[in-house]
N, C-alpha and C positions, 0 to 999 in steps of 0.2 A: 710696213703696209702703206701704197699708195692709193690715194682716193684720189678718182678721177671724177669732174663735175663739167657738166656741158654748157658751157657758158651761151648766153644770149644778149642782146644789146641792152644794157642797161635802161628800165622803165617798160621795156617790151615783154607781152607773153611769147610763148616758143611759136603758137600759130601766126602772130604779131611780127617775129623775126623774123618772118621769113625774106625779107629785105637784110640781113644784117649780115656782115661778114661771117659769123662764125656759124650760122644756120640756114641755108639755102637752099634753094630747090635740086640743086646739086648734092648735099649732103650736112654735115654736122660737124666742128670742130670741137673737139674735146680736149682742156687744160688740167693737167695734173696738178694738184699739191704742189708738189716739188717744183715744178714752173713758176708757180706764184712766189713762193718760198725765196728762189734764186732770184728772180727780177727784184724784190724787195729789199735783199740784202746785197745787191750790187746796188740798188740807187741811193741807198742808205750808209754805205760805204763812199760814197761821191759827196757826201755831204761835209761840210768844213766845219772841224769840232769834234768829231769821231773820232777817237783814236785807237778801238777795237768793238766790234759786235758780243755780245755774248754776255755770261754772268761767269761768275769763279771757275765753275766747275766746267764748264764748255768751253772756255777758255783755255783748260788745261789737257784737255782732250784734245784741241784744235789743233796746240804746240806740238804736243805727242805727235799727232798726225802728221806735219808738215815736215818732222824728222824723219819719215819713215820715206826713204827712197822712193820716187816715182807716183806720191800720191801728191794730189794737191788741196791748194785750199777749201777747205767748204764754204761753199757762196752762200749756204742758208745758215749755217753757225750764226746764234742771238735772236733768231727768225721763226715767228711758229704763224700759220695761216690758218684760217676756215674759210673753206671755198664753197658759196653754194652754185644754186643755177644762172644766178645772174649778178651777187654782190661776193666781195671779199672781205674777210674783217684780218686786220695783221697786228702784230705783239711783235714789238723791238726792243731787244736787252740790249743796252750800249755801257760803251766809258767813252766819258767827256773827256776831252785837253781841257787843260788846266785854265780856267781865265776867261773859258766859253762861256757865254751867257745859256743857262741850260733851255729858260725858255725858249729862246731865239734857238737853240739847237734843235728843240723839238718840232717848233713849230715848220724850219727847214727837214728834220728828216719827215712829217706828215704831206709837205707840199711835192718832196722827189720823191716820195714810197708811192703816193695818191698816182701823181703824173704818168711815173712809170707802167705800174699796173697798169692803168687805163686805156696806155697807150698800146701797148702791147698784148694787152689782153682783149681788153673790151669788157672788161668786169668794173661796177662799181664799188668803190673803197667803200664800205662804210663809216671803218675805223681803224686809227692806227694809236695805238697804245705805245706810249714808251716809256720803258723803265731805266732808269742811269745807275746802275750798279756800283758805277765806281768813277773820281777822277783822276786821270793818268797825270801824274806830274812830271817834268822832266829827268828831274832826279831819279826818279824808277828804271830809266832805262842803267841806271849805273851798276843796279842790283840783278839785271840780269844772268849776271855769267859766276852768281853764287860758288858752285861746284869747282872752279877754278882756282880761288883761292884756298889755302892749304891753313889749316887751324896749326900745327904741331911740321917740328924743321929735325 
């Protein structure tokens, strides 16, 4: 189910808007959910320190997925929005690299989740929540390809 919410220039009412890009005498733009969603976890993915979006269980879904011929990645995997008429609030499930100062990673993914939206939308951030579920350490990636090795000869 996507919710759709008519955005308006941040601080302004809708009669107020009527100057704004996304509401004019011309007509009304209206951003989906899923808009917000995907901008926040591409900018959040740009950010240095991330080393996957998501928690356990969406992480293991996302793999699945990207095996499966002809689909791709989900840009909102880790990503959950609340969009109203004029602000957005965003919730980020990350995993850190190893070594990352987590504040300084937060406070980077809140300044490129904040920018992006803004830019893009014309919604104001209220908030960006982030959660770090997990640290990726380098070693992990050696443990990937489990199934390969053979217990019994």
């Amino acid at each position: 189910m996507t919710t759709q919410t008519t955005a308006t220039a941040p601080g302004k009412s809708v009669a107020a808007a009527a100057e704004s890009a996304l509401v004019s005498s011309q007509g009304k733009t209206t951003i989906a959910d899923t808009v917000v969603s995907k901008v926040a976890g591409i900018a959040a993915r740009e950010v240095s320190g991330v080393h996957d979006l998501g928690g356990g269980a969406s992480r293991v879904v996302g793999a699945l997925r990207e095996r499966i011929p002809g689909s791709g990645t989900n840009l909102s995997q880790g990503v959950s929005v609340e969009v109203g008429e004029k602000q957005a609030a965003v919730d980020i499930d990350v995993v850190a690299e190893y070594g990352v100062s987590i504040a300084d990673l937060a406070a980077g993914l809140r300044r490129n989740v904040i920018g992006a939206i803004q830019r893009m939308t014309g919604l104001e951030v209220t908030e960006v929540n982030v959660t770090v579920h997990d640290v990726h350490l380098p070693s992990d990636d050696d443990g990937d390809d489990i199934e390969s090795v053979s217990r019994v000869k």
